[in-house]
C-alpha positions as CSV (number, residue, x, y, z in Angstrom):
1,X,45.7,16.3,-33.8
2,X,41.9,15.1,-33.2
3,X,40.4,17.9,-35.8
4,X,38.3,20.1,-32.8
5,X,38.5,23.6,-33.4
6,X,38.4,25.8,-29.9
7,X,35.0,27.5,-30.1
8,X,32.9,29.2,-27.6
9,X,29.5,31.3,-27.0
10,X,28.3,34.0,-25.2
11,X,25.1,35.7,-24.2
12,X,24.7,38.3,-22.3
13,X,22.4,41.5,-21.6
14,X,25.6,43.7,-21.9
15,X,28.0,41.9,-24.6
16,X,24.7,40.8,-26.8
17,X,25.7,37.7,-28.6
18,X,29.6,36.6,-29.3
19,X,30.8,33.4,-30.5
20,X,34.8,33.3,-30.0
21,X,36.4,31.1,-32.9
22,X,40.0,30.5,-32.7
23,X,40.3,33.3,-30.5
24,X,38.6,35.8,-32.8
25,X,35.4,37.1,-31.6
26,X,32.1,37.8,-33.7
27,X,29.2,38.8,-32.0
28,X,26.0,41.4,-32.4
29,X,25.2,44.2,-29.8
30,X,21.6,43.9,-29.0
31,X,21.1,46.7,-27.0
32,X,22.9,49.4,-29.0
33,X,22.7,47.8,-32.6
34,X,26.0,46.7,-33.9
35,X,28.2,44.3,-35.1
36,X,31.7,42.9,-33.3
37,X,33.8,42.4,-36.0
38,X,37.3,40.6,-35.5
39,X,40.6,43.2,-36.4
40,X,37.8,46.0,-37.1
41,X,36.1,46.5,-33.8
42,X,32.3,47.6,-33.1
43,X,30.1,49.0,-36.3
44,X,27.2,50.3,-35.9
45,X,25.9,52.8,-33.6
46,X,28.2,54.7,-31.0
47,X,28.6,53.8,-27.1
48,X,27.6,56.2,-24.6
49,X,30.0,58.5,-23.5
50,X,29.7,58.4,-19.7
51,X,29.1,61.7,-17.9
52,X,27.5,63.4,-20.5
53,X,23.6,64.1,-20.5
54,X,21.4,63.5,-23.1
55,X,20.2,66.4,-25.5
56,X,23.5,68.8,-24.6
């Protein structure tokens, strides 16, 4: 075993910022502000239901 733990990083306009450790993502939604938490999901504030108008 050489020691290298499987990593990886992403950034994107959509996903915000993830880094994937293990195959457990942790990231932060820039665009509707929240965290990705591994085994808990998205905190923070709610997506967008599509199809519904703003204000109704």
């Amino acid at each position: 075993m050489s020691g290298r733990v499987p990593t990886g990083v992403l950034l994107a306009a959509e996903e915000g910022l993830e880094v994937n450790v293990l195959g457990l993502s942790l990231g932060i939604d820039l665009i509707r502000p929240a965290l990705k938490l591994p085994g808990i999901g998205r905190v923070g504030m709610p997506a967008p239901i599509k199809g519904r108008e703003e204000g109704t």
